[in-house]
Biopython code that builds the backbone (N, CA, C, O; Angstrom):
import numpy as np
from Bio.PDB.StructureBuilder import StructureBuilder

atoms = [
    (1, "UNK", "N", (16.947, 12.130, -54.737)),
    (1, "UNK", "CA", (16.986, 10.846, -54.077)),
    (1, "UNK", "C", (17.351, 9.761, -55.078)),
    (1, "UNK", "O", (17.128, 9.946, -56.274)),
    (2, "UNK", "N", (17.766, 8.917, -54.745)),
    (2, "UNK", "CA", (18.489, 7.888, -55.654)),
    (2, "UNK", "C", (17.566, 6.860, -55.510)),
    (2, "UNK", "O", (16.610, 6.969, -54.741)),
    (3, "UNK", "N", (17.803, 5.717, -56.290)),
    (3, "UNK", "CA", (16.698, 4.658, -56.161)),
    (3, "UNK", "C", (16.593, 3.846, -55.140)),
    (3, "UNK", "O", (15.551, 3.550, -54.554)),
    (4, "UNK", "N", (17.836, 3.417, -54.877)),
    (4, "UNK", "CA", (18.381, 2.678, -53.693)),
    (4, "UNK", "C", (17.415, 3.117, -52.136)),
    (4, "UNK", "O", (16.629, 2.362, -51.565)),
    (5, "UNK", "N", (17.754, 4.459, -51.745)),
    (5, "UNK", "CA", (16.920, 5.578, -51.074)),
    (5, "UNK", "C", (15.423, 5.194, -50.935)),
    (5, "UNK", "O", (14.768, 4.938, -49.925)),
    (6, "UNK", "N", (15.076, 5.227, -52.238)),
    (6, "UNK", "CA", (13.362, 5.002, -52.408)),
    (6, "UNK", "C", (13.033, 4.134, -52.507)),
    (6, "UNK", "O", (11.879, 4.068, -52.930)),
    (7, "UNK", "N", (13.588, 3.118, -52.276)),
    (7, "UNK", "CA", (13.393, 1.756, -52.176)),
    (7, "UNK", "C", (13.265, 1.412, -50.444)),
    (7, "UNK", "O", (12.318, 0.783, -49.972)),
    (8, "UNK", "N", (14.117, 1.818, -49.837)),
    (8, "UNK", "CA", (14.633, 1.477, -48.571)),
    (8, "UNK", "C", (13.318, 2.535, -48.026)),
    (8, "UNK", "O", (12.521, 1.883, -47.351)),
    (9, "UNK", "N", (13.057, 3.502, -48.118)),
    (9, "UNK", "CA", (11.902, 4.725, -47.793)),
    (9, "UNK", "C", (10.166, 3.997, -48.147)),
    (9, "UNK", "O", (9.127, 4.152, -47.505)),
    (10, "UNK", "N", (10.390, 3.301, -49.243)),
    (10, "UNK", "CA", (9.190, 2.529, -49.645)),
    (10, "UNK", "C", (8.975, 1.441, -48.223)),
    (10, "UNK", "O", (8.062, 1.518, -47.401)),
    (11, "UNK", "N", (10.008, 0.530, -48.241)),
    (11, "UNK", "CA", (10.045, -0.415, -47.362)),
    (11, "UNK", "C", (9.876, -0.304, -46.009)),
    (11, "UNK", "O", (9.453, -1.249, -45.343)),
    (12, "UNK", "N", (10.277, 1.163, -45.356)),
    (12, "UNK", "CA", (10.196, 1.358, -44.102)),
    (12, "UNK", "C", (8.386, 1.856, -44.029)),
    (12, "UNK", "O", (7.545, 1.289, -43.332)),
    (13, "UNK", "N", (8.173, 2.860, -44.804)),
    (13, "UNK", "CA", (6.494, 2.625, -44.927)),
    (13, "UNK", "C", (5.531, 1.663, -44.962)),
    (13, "UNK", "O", (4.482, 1.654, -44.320)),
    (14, "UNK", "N", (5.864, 0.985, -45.612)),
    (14, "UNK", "CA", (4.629, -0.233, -45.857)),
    (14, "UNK", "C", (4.932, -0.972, -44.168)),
    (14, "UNK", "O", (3.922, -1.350, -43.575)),
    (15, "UNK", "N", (6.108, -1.126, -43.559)),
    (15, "UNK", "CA", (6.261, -1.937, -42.448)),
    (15, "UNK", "C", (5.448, -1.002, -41.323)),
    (15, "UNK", "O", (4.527, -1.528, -40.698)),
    (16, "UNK", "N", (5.791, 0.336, -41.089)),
    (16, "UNK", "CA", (5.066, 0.850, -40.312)),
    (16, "UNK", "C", (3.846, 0.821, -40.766)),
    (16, "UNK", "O", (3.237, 0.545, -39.733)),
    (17, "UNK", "N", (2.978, 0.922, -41.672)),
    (17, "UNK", "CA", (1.953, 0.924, -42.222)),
    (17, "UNK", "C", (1.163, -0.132, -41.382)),
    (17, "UNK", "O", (0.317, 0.095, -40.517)),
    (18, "UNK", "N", (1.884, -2.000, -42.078)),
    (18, "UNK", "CA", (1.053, -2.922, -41.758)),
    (18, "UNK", "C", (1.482, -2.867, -40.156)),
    (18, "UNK", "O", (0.621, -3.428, -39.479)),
    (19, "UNK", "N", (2.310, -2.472, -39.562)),
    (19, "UNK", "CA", (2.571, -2.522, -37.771)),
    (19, "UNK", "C", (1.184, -1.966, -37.391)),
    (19, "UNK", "O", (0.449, -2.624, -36.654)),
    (20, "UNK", "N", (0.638, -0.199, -38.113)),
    (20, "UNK", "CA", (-0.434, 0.621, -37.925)),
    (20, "UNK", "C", (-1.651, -0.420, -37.720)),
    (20, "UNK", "O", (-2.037, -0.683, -36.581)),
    (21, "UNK", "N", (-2.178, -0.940, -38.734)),
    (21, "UNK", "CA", (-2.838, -2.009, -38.693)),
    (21, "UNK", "C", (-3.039, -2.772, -38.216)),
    (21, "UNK", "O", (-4.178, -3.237, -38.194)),
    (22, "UNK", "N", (-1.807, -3.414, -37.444)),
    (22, "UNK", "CA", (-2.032, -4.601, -36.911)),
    (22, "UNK", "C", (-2.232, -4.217, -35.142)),
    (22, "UNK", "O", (-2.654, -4.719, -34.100)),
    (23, "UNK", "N", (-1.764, -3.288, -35.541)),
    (23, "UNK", "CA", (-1.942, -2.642, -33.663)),
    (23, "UNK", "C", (-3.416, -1.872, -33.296)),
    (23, "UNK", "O", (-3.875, -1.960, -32.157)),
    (24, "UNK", "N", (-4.141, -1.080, -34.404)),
    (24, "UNK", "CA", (-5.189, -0.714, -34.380)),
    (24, "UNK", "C", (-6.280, -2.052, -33.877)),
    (24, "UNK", "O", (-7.036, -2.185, -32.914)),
    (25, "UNK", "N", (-5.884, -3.033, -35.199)),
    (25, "UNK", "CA", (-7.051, -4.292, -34.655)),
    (25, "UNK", "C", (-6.731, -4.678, -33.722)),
    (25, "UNK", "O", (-7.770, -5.157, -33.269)),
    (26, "UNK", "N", (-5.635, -4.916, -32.707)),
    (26, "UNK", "CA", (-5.809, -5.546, -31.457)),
    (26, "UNK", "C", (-6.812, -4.284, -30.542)),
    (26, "UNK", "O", (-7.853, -4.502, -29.923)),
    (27, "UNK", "N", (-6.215, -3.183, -30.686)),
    (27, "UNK", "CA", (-7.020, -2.360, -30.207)),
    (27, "UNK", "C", (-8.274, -2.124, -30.032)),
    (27, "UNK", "O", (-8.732, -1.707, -28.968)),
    (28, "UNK", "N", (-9.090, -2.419, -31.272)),
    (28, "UNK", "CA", (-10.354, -2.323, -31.157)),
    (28, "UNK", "C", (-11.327, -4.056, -30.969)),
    (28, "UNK", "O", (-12.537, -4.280, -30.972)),
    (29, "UNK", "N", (-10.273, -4.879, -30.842)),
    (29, "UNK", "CA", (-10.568, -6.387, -30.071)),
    (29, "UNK", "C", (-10.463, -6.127, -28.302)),
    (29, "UNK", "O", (-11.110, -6.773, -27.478)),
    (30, "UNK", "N", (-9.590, -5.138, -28.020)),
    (30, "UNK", "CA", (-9.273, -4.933, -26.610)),
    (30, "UNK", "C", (-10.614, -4.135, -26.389)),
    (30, "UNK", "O", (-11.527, -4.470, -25.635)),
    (31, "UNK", "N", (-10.568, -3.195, -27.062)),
    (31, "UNK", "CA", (-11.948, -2.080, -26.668)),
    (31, "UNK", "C", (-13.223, -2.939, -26.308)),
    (31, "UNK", "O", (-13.870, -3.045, -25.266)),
    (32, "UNK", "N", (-13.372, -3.659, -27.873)),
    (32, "UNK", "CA", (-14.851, -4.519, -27.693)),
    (32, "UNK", "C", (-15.220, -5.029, -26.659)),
    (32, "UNK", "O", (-16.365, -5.027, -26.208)),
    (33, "UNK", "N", (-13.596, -5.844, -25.884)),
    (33, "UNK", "CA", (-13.830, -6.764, -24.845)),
    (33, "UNK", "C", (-14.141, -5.995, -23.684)),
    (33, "UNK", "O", (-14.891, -6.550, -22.880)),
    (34, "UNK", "N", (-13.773, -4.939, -23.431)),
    (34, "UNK", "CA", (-14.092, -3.956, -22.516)),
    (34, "UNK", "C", (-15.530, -3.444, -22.620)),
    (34, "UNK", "O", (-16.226, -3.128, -21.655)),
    (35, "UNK", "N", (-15.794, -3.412, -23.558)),
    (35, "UNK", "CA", (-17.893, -2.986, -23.585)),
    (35, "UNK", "C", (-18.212, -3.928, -23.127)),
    (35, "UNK", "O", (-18.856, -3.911, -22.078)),
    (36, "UNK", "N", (-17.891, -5.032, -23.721)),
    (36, "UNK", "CA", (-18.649, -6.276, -22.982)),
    (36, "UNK", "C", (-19.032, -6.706, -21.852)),
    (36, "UNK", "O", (-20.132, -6.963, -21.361)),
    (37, "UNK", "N", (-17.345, -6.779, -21.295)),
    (37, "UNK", "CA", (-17.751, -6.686, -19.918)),
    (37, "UNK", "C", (-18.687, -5.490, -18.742)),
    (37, "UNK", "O", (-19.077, -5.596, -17.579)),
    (38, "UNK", "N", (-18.733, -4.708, -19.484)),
    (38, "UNK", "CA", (-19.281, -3.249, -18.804)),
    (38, "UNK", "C", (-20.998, -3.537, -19.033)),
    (38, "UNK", "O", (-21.780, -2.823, -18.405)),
    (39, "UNK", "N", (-21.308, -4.164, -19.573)),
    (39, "UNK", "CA", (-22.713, -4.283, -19.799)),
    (39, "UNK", "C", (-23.550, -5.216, -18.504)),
    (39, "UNK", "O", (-24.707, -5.037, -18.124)),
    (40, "UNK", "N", (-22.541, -6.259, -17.987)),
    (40, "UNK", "CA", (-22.789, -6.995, -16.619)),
    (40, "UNK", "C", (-23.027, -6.138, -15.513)),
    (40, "UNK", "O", (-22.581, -5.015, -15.279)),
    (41, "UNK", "N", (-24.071, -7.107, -14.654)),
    (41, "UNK", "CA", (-23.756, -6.558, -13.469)),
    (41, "UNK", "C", (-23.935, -7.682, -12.563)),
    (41, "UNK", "O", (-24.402, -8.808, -12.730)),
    (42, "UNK", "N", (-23.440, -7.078, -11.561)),
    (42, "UNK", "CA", (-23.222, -8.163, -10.321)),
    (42, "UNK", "C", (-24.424, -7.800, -9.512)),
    (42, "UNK", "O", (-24.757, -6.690, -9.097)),
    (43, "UNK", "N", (-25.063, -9.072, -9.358)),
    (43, "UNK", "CA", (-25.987, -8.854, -8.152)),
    (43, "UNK", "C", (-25.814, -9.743, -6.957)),
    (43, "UNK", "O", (-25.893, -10.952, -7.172)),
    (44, "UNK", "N", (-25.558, -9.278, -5.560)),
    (44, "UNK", "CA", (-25.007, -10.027, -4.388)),
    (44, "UNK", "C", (-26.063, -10.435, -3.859)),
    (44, "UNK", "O", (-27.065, -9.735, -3.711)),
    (45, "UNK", "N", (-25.940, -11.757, -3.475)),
    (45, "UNK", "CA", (-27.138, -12.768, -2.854)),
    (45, "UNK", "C", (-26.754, -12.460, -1.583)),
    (45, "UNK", "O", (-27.664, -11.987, -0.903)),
    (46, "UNK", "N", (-25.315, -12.618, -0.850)),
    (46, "UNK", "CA", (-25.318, -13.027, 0.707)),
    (46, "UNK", "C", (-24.279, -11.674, 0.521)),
    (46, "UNK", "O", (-23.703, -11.198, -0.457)),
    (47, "UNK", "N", (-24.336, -11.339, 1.831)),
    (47, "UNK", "CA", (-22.932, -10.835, 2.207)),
    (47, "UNK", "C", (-21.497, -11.069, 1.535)),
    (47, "UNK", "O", (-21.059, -12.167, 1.880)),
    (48, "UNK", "N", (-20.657, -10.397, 0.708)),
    (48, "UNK", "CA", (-19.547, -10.691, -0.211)),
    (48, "UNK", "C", (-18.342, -10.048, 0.189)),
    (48, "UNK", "O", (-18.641, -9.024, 0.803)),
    (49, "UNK", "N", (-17.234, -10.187, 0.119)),
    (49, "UNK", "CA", (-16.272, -9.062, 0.211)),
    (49, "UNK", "C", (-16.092, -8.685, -1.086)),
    (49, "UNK", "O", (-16.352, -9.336, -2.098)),
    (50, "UNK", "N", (-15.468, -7.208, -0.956)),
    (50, "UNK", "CA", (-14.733, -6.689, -2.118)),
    (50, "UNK", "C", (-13.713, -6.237, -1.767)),
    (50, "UNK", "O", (-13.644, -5.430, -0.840)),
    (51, "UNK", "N", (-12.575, -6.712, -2.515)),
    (51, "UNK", "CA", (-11.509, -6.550, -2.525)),
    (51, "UNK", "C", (-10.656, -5.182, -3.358)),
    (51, "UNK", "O", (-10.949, -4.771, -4.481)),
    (52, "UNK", "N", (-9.602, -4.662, -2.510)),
    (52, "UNK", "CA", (-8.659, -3.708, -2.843)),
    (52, "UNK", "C", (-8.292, -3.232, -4.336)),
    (52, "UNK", "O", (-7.137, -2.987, -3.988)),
    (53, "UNK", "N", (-8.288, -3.039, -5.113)),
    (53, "UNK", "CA", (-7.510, -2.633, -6.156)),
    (53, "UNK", "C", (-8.316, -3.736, -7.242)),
    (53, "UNK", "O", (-9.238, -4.450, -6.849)),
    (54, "UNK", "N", (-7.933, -3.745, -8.314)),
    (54, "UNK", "CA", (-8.259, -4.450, -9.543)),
    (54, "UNK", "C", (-8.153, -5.953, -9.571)),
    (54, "UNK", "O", (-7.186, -6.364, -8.928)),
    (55, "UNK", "N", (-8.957, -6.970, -10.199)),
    (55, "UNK", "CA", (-8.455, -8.274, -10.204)),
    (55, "UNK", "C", (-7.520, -8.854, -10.965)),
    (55, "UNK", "O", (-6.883, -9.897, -10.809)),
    (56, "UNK", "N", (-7.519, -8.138, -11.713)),
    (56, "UNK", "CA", (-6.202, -8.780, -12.999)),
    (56, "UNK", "C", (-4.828, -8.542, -12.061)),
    (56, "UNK", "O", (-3.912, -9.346, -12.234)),
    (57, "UNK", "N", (-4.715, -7.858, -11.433)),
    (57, "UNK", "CA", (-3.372, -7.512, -10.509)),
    (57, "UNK", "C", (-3.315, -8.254, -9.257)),
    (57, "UNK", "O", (-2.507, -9.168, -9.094)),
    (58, "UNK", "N", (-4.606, -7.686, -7.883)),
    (58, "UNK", "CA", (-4.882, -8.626, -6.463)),
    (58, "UNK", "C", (-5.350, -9.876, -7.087)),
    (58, "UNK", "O", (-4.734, -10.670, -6.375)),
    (59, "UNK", "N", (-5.892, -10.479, -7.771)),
    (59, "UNK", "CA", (-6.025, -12.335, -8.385)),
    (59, "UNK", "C", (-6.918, -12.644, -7.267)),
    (59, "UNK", "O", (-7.541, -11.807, -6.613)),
    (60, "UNK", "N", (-6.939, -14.431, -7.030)),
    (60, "UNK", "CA", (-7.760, -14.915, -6.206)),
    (60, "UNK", "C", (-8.162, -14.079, -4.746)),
    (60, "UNK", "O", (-9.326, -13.792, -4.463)),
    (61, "UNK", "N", (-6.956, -13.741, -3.863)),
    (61, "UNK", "CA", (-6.896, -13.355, -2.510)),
    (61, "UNK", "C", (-6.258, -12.158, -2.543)),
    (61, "UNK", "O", (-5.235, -12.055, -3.221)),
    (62, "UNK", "N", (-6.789, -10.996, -1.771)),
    (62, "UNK", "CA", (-6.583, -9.636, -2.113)),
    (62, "UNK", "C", (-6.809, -9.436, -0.713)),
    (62, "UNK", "O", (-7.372, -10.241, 0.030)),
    (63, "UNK", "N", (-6.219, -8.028, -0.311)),
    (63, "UNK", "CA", (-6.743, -7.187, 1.082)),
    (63, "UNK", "C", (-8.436, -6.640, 0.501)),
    (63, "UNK", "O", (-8.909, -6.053, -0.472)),
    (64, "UNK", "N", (-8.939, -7.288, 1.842)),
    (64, "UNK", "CA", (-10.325, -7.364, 2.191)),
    (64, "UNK", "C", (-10.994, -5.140, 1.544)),
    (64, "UNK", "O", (-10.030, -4.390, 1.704)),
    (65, "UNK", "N", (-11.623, -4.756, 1.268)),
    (65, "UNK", "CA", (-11.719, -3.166, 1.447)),
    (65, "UNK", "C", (-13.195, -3.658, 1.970)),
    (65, "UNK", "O", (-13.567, -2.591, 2.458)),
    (66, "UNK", "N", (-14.107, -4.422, 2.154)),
    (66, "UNK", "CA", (-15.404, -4.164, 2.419)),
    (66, "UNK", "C", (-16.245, -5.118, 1.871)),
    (66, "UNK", "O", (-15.823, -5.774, 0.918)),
    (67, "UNK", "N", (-17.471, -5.332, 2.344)),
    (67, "UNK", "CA", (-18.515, -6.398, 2.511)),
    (67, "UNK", "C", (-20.092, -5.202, 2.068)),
    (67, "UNK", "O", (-20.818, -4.318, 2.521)),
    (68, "UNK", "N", (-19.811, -6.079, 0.839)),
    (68, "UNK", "CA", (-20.915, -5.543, 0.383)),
    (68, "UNK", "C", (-22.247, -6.926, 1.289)),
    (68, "UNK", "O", (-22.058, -8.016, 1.828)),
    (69, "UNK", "N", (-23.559, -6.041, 1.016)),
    (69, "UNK", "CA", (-24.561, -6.316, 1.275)),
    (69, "UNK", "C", (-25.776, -7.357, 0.458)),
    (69, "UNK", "O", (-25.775, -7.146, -0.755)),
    (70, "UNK", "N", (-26.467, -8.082, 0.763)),
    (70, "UNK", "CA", (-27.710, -8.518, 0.220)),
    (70, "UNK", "C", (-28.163, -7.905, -0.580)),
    (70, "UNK", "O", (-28.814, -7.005, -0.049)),
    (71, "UNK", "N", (-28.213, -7.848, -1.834)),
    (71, "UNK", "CA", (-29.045, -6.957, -2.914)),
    (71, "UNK", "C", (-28.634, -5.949, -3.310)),
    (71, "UNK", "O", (-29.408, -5.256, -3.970)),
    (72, "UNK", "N", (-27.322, -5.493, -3.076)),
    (72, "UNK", "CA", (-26.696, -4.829, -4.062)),
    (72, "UNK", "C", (-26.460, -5.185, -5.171)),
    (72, "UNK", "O", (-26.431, -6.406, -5.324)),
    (73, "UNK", "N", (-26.222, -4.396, -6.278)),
    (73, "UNK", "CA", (-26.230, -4.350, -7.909)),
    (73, "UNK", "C", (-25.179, -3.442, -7.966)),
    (73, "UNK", "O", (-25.254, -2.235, -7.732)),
    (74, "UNK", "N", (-23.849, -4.304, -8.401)),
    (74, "UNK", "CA", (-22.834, -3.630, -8.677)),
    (74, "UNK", "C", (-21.938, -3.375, -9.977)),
    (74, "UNK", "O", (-20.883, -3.989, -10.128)),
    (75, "UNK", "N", (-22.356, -2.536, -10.817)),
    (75, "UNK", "CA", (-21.969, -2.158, -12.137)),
    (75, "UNK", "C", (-20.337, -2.961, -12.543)),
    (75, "UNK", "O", (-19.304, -2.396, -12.183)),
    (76, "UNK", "N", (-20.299, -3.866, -13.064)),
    (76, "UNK", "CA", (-18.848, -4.019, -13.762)),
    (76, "UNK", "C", (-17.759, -3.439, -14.561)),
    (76, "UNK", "O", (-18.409, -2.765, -15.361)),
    (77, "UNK", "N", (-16.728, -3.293, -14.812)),
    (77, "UNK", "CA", (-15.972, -2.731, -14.964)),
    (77, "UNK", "C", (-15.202, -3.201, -15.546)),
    (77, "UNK", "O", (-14.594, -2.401, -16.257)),
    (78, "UNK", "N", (-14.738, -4.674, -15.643)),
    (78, "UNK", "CA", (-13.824, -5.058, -16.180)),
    (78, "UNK", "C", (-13.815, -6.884, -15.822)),
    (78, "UNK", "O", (-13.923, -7.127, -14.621)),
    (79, "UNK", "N", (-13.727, -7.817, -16.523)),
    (79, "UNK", "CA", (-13.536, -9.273, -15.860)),
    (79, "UNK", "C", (-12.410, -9.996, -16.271)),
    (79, "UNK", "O", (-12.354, -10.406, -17.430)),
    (80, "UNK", "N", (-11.824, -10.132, -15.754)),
    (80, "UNK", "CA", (-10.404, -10.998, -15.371)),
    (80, "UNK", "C", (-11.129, -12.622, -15.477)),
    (80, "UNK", "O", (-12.313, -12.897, -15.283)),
    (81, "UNK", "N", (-10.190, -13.411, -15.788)),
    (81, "UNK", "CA", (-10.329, -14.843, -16.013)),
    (81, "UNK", "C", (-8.824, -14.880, -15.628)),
    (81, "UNK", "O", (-7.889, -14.600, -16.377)),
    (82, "UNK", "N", (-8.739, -15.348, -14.083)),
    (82, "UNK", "CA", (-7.558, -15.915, -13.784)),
    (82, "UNK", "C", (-6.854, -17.351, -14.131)),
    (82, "UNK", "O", (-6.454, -17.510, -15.285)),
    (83, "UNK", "N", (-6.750, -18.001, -13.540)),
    (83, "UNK", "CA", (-6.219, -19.239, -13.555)),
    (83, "UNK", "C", (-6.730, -19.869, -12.584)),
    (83, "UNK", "O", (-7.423, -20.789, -13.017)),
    (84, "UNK", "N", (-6.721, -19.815, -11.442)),
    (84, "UNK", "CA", (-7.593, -20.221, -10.177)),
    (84, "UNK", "C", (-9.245, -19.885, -10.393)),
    (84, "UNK", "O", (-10.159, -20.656, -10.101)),
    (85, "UNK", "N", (-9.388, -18.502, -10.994)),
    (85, "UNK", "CA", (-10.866, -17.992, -10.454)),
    (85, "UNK", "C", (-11.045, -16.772, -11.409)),
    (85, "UNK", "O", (-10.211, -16.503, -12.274)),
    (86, "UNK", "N", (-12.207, -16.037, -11.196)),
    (86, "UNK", "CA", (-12.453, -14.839, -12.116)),
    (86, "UNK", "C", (-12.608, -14.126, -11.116)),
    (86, "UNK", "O", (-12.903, -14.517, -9.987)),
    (87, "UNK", "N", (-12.472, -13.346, -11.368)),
    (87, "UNK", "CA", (-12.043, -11.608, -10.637)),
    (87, "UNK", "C", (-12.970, -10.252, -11.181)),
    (87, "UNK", "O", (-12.428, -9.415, -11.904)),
    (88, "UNK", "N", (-14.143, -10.139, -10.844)),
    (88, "UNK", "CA", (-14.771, -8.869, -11.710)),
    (88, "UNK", "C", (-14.743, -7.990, -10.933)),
    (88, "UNK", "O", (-15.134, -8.096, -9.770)),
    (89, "UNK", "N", (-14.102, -6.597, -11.633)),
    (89, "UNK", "CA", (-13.899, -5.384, -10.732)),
    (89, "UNK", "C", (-15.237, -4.656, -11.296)),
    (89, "UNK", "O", (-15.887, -4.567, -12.338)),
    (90, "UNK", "N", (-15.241, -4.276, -10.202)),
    (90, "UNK", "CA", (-16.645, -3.435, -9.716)),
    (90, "UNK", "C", (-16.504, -1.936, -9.119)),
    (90, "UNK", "O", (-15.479, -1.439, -8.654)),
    (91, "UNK", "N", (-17.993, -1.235, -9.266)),
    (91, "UNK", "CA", (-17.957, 0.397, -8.949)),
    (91, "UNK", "C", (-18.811, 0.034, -7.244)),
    (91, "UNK", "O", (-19.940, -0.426, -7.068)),
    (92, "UNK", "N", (-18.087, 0.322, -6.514)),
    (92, "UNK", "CA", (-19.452, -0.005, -4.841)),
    (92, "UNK", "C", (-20.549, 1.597, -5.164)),
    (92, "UNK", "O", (-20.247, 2.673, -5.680)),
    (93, "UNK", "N", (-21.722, 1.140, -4.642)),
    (93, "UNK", "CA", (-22.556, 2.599, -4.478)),
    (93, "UNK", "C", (-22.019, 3.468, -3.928)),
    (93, "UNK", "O", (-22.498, 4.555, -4.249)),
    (94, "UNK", "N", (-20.884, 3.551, -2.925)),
    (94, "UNK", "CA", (-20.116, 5.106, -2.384)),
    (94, "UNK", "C", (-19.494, 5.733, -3.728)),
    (94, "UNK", "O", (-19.636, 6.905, -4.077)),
    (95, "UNK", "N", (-18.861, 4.854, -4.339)),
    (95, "UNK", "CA", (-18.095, 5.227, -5.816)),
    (95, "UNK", "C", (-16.527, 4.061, -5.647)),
    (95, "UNK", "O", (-15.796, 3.635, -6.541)),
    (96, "UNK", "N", (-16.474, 3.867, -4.363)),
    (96, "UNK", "CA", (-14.953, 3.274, -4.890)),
    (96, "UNK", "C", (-15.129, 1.680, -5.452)),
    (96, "UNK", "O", (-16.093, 0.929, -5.298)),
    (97, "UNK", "N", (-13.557, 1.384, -6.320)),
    (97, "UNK", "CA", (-13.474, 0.893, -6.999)),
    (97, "UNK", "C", (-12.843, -0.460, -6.150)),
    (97, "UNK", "O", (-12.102, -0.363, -5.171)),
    (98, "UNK", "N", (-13.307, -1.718, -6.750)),
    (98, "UNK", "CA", (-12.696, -3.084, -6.341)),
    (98, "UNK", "C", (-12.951, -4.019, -6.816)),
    (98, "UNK", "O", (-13.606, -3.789, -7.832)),
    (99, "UNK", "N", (-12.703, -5.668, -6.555)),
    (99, "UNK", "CA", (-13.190, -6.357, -6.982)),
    (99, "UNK", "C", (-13.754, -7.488, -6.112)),
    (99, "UNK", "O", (-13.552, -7.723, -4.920)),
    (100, "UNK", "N", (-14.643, -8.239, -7.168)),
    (100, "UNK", "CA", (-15.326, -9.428, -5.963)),
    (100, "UNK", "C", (-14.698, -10.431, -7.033)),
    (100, "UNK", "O", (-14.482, -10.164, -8.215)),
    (101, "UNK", "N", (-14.440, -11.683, -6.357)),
    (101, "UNK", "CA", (-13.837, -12.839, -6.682)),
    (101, "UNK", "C", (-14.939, -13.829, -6.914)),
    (101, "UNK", "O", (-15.794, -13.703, -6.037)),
    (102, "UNK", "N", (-15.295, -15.003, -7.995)),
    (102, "UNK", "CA", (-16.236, -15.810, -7.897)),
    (102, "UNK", "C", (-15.575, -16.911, -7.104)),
    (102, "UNK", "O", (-14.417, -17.329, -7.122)),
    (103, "UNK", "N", (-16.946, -17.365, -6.197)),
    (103, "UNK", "CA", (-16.583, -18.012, -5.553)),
    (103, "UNK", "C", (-16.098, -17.827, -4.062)),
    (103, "UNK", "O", (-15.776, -18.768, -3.337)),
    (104, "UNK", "N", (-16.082, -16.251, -3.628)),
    (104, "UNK", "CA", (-15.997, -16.376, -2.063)),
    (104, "UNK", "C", (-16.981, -15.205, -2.244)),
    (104, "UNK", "O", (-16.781, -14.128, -2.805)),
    (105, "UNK", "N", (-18.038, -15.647, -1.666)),
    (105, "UNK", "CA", (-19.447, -14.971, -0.857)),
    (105, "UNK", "C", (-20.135, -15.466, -2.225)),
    (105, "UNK", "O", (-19.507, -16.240, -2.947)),
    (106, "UNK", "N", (-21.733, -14.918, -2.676)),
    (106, "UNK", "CA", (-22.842, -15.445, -3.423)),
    (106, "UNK", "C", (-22.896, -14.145, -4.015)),
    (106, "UNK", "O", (-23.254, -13.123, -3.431)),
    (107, "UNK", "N", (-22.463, -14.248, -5.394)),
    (107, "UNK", "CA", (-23.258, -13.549, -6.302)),
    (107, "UNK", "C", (-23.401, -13.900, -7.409)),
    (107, "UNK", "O", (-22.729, -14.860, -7.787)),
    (108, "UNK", "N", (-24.299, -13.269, -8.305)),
    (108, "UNK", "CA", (-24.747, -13.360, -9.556)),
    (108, "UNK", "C", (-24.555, -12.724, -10.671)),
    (108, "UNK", "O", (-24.731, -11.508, -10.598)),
    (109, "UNK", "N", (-24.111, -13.340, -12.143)),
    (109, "UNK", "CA", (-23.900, -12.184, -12.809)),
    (109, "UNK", "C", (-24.205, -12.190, -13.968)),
    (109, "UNK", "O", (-23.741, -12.955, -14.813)),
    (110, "UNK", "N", (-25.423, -10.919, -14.232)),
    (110, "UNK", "CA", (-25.928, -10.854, -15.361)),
    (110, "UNK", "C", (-26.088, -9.441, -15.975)),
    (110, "UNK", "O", (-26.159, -8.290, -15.543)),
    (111, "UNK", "N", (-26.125, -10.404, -17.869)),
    (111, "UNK", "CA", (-26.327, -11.391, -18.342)),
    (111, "UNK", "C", (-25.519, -12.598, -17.837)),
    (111, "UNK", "O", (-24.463, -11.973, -17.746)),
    (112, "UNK", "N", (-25.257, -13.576, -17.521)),
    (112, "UNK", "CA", (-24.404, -14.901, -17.302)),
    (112, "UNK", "C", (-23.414, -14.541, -17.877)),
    (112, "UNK", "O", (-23.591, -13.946, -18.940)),
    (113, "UNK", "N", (-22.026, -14.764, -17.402)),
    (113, "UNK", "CA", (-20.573, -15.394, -17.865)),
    (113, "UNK", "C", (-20.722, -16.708, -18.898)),
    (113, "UNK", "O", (-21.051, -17.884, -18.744)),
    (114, "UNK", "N", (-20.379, -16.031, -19.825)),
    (114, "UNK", "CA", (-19.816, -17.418, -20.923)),
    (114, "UNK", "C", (-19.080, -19.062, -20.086)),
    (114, "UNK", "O", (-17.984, -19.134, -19.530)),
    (115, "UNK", "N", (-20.023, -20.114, -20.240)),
    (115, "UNK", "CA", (-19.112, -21.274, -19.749)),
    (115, "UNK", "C", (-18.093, -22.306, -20.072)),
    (115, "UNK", "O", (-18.702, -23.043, -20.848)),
    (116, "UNK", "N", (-17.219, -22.657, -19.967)),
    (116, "UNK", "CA", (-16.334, -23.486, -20.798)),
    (116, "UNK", "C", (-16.659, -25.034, -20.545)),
    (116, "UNK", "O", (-16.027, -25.904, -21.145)),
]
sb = StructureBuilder()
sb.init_structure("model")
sb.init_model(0)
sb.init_chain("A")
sb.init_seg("    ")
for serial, (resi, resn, name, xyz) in enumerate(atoms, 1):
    if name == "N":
        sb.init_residue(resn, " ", resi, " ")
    sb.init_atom(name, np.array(xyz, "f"), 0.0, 1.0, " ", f" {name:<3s}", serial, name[0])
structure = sb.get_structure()
């Protein structure tokens, strides 16, 4: 190999290297944020809907899948911070997956949502 070679071979390493790095830490900033949210839970005061599919995708207004109940405790999954509203997708006690929107029906969620 010539120097030229090992120079250009040096350079392409160290770039993938620090790329390795820099993609790992978003990764484990993405992960964290994902425990976090998983540690909440939703507890429903009144009658709520839950909505179809995920909130980061259906957003404020989604097809309806079901009305949860008074005093359900619904494990979180994931929380969206839209632009309009927050969106926390949830596990229902049958097993399927959706989300409830803050702000249409009464629930609660603890520990508390961080406030701005």
């Amino acid at each position: 190999m010539s120097f030229r070679s090992n120079k250009s071979f040096a350079v392409v390493v160290a770039v993938a290297g620090s790329l390795l790095v820099v993609c790992t830490l978003l990764w484990l900033l993405w992960l964290r944020d994902v425990r976090n949210d998983r540690k909440h839970i939703v507890n429903v005061n009144t009658a709520t809907p839950v909505f179809v599919g995920n909130g980061g995708e259906g957003g404020c207004h989604g097809t309806q899948l079901t009305t949860v109940e008074r005093g359900a405790k619904l494990p979180v999954r994931r929380i969206a911070y839209l632009k309009d509203c927050a969106a926390i997708d949830v596990v229902l006690p049958d097993g399927r997956k959706g989300y409830v929107v803050l702000g249409i029906g009464d629930v609660s969620v603890n520990p508390p949502l961080p406030t701005i």
